[in-house]
LONUGU-968082 format. One record per residue (C-alpha): x, y, z. Coordinates in steps of 0.02 Angstrom, whole numbers, padded with zeros to 5 digits, always signed. Layout:
<pts>
XYZ...
</pts>
This chain:
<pts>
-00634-04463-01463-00481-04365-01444-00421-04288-01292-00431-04109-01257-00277-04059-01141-00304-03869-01052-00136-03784-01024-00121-03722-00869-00080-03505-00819+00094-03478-00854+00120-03395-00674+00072-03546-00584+00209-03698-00550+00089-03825-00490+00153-03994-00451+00097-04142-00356+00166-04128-00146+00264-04287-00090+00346-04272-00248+00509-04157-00192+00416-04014-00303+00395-03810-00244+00228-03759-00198+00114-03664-00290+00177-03478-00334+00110-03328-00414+00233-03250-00531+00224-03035-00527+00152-02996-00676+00304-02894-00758+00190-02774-00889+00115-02591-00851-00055-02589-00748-00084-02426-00623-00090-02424-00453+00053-02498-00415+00151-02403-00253+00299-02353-00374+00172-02246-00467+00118-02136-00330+00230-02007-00316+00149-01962-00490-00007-01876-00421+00058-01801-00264-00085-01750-00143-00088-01549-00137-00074-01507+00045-00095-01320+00118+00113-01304+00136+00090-01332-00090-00049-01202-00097+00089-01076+00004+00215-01107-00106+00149-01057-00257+00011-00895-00186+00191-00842-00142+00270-00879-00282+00128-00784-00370+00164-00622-00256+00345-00627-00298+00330-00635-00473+00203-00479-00451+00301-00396-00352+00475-00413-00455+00375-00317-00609+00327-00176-00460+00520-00174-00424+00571-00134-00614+00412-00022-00631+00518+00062-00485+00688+00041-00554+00610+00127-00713+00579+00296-00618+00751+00297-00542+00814+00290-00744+00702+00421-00758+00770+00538-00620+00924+00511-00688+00899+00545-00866+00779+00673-00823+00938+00778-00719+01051+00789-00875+00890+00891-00979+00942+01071-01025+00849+01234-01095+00895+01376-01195+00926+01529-01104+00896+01680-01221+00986+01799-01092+01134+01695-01098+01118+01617-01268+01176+01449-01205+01088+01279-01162+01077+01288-00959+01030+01149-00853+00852+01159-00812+00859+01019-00624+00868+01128-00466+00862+01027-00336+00736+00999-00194+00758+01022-00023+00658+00889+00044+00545+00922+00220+00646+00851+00357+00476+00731+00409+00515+00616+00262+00641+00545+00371+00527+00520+00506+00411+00452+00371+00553+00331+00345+00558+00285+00507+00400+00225+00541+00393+00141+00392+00527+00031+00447+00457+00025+00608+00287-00051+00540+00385-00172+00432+00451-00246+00589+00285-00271+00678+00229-00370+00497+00365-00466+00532+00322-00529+00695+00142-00531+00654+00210-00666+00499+00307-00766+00607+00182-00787+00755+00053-00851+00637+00190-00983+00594+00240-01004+00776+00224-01222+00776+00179-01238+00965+00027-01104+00905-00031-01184+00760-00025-01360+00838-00145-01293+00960-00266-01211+00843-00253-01389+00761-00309-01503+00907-00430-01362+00951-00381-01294+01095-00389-01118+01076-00315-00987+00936-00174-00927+01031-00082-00893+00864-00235-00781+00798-00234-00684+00966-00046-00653+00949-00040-00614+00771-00188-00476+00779-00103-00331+00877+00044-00326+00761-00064-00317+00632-00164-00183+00693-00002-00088+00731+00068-00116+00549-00111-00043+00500-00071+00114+00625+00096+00135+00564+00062+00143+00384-00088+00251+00396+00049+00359+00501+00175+00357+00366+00035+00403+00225-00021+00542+00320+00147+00616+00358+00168+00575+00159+00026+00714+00159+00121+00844+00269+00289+00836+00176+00189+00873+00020+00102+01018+00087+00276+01069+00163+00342+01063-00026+00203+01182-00084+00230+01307+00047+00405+01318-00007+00353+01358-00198+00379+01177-00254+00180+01170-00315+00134+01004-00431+00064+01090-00577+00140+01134-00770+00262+01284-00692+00360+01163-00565+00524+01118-00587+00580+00950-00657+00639+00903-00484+00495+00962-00409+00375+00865-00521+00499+00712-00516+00458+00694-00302+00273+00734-00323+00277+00575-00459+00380+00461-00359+00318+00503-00188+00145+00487-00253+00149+00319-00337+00257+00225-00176+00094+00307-00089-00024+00222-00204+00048+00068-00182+00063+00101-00015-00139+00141+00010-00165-00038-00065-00070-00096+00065-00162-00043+00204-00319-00090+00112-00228-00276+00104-00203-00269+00309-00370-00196+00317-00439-00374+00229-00303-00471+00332-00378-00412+00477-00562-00463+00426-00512-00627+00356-00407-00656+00503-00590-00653+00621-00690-00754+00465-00579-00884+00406-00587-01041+00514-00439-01136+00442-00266-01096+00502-00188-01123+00331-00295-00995+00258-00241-00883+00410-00092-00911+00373-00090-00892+00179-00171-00707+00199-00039-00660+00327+00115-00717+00226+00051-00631+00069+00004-00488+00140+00194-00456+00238+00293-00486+00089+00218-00364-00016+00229-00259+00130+00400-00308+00133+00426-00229-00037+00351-00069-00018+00475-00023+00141+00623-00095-00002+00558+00014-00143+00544+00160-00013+00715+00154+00038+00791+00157-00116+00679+00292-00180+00706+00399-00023+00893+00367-00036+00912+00437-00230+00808+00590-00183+00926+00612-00035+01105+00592-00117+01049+00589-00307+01005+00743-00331
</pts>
């Protein structure tokens, strides 16, 4: 009967001890297989400082078409200044842009606008305060929540200040003759279409610290805390921006 002989695994160098040979060792299999350490960094766990990035990322990219829809209406003004009529008195083309004398409050407006991007600021930056947050995280309080809330509420304040003296300066306009109807001047109309749209922006804004404020008191994780508060200051950010260089070409534009 012939002899059957086995071979034995090709990663295992068995020989006999006493004999001078190397013990028994397992050779690393050198093909593909998952779950091997190198492979990790291919499915990277998402932790809250990945769902930041990109919600911001997100607000940026929304808020860079905002800035061109705002560059667009500076074109405009421009454009818009260089329009003439015919003047049958005269029987020549005349420019039809008189200039606005704007109410002196929309540099108070300005003001507090600034002002109440400065308490978003700190409001941001407390909620990201580490000593804070490490605290909230071993649960020993919310001591970043309680600082973070009263600059909120005085962003809120502020704005709601700056949309209401938004209000005045219009009203100030009409009383002077400038109304916003089909008989105002270009320039005229021009302010009541910038003005207004920065204030419709605006009133989403305070609707956005109006939620921040809410979520702020609901939400029980500090990332999410965190996440609304970030969000909601850079688009705040961007208003204040957009208003100063709107307020500065109907200052020295015109």
């Amino acid at each position: 009967m012939p002899s059957i002989f086995t071979p034995l695994p090709a990663e295992v160098d068995r020989k006999s001890p006493g004999t001078g040979g190397k013990p028994p060792v397992d050779r690393r299999p050198t093909g593909g297989g998952g779950g091997g350490g190198d492979d990790d960094w291919r499915n990277p766990r998402r932790g809250p400082r990945e769902v930041l990035y990109k919600i911001r990322a997100f607000v940026f990219c929304a808020l860079a078409g905002d800035m061109m829809f705002f560059v667009a209406l500076v074109t405009l003004f421009y454009a818009r200044q260089a329009g003439t009529h015919l003047d049958p008195a005269l029987m020549r083309q005349v420019g039809d842009w008189k200039p606005v004398l704007l109410p002196p409050i929309l540099f108070l407006n300005t003001a507090t606008l600034l002002l109440s991007s400065l308490t978003m600021e700190v409001a941001r930056r407390h909620i990201f305060r580490e000593i804070d947050v490490l605290e909230e995280w071993l649960g020993l309080g919310s001591p970043a929540l309680r600082r973070t809330l009263p600059w909120i509420g005085a962003t809120l304040v502020l704005g709601s200040l700056f949309l209401a003296g938004q209000w005045v300066a219009w009203k100030q306009l009409t009383a002077q003759g400038f109304a916003f109807d089909r008989w105002s001047t270009p320039s005229s109309y021009f302010f009541y279409l910038v003005t207004g749209l920065h204030a419709a922006h605006l009133v989403a804004g305070v609707l956005a610290l109006v939620f921040c404020l809410t979520a702020l008191s609901r939400l029980r994780r500090v990332e999410a805390r965190q996440i609304a508060v970030d969000a909601t200051a850079w688009f705040w950010h961007t208003m204040g921006l957009a208003w100063l260089v709107l307020f500065a070409v109907l200052v020295f534009g015109q």
